[in-house]
Steps between C-alpha positions, in 0.01 A plus 500: 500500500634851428530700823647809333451693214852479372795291535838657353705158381893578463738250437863542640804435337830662686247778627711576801559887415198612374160266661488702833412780292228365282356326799492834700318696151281217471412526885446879479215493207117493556305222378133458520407176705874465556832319403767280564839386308610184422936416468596229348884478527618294226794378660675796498855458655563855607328658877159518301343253745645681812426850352108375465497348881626778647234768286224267609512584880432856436219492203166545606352305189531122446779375316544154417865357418581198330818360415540237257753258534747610184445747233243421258398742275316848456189338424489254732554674791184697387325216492572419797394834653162525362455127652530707851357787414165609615369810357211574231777637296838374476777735354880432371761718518880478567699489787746761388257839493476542155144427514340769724230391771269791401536384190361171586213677673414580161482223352290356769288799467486442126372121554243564749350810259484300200435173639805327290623157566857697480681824422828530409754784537617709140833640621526857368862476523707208615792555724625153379860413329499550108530136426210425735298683365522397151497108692126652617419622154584155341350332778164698411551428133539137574162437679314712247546197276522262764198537740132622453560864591404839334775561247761782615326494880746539733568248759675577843640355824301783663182365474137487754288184475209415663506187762245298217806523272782446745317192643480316127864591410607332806376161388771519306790225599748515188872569627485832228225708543468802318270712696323694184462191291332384779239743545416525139406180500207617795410825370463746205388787754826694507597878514791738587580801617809747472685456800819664617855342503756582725863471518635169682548639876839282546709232395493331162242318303520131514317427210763367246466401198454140590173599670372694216633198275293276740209696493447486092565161518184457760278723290550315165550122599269485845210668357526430087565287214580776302830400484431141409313682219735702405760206489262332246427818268959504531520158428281524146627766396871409535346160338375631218807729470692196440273384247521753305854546518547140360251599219757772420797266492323208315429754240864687498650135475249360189595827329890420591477911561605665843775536775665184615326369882796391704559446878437820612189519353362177606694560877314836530137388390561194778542768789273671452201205492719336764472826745120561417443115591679542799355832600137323436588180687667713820140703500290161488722378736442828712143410512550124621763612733245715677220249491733254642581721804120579552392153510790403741333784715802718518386746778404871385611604855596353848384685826700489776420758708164727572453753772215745532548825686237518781393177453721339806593183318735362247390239195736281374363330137631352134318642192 
């Protein structure tokens, strides 16, 4: 049952320098029916944890920590924070300030006005690294062809949902979960605002490429067989290539006219239907891989830890 209006879910990934302030912003705002935050340290191995404990004895709204086991993921550690959150709403944002909490009022506001399942946030300017954001743009560009989605609409990490939609995405048990995929497979009732963007408080980003490489690779291959598709259309036309490159050399040779085919020729043509093979077999291969981990029920996440300011106790659980 939801028992406040709006739950602000944050995963944690060396958050030690800038959390404390978010949690103190998000503490300060005024929300309707009330609000809580959910932390979800994804095994973070700087003083994130002890940062969190010690800002929990002093906040005078609930907070709910939970530390998996090892580091998992982004977009499983979301998961796993709208699994304990309780609010109406649930909002994302970051743990490093870039996302404003006002901002996320907004967005909240936004969802309860026009009654949308979800409402993302349009950055007006991002305050990201030049090669992330082009990784974002391509990332956008991606699911455009990949997943049921308005062409050219924007999708975010700063993002409000209601608990309907958080509570079917979490049925999800695949080890890679991409959170958007997800919920356009609930719901076409999407918006977005304009929302500001703010320069990272401190530290670095630790989204490397990697990630972002991990990330595309979730959006095409978890939630489409575009690819596969896309492998065929490759495969015919590289087929039919062939074909009709013979045609020209059965011809050249009955007319005795033409350059003379030697090694290099015939070495050449061989790598490069060797390499589209083996890029076409590695991307089946991808998809197998993938379905073999999910039906050996590699975990999306491990809890090891939850506490619950206020609440007096401590829950220990596996997810």
């Amino acid at each position: 049952m939801s028992v406040v209006a709006l739950s602000f879910v944050i995963p944690l990934y060396k958050s030690a320098e800038t959390i404390a302030d978010v949690i103190r912003d998000i503490e300060a705002l005024d929300i309707e029916g009330g609000h809580e935050i959910v932390l979800v340290n994804d095994g973070s191995a700087d003083r994130t944890s002890e940062v969190v404990r010690e800002v929990m004895k002093s906040v005078r709204i609930p907070i709910t920590l939970v530390e998996h086991a090892r580091n998992f993921g982004e977009h499983n550690a979301v998961l796993t924070g709208w699994r304990h959150a309780r609010g109406a709403h649930i909002v994302n944002l970051d743990d490093d300030g870039q996302n404003p909490p006002a901002e996320a009022k907004r967005l909240w506001e936004e969802a309860k006005r026009t009654g949308l399942d979800v409402i993302f946030g349009h950055y007006e300017m991002k305050q990201h690294s030049l090669w992330r954001n082009v990784g974002s743009w391509f990332t956008n560009r991606m699911t455009d062809w990949a997943l049921d989605k308005p062409p050219g609409f924007y999708l975010s990490s700063f993002r409000c949902v209601t608990a309907f939609v958080a509570q079917q995405v979490v049925g999800y048990a695949g080890p890679y979960p991409y959170i958007d995929g997800l919920i356009l497979q609930v719901t076409q009732r999407i918006g977005s605002i304009n929302v500001r963007h703010e320069a990272r408080r401190a530290g670095q980003s630790t989204y490397t490429l990697r990630r972002l490489i991990r990330l595309w690779m979730a959006a095409w291959v978890n939630f489409s067989v575009l690819p596969l598709r896309l492998a065929t259309v490759l495969g015919l036309t590289m087929a039919a290539a062939g074909m009709v490159a013979l045609g020209i050399v059965a011809f050249l040779w009955f007319r005795n006219v033409g350059p003379s085919y030697g090694f290099g020729w015939i070495m050449a043509a061989l790598l490069v239907f060797s390499g589209t093979q083996l890029v076409l077999l590695g991307l089946i291969g991808e998809y197998i891989g993938r379905a073999f981990l999910t039906i050996n029920q590699r975990p999306q996440s491990v809890v090891r830890e939850v506490i619950t300011s206020g609440a007096g106790g401590r829950e220990l659980g596996n997810e």
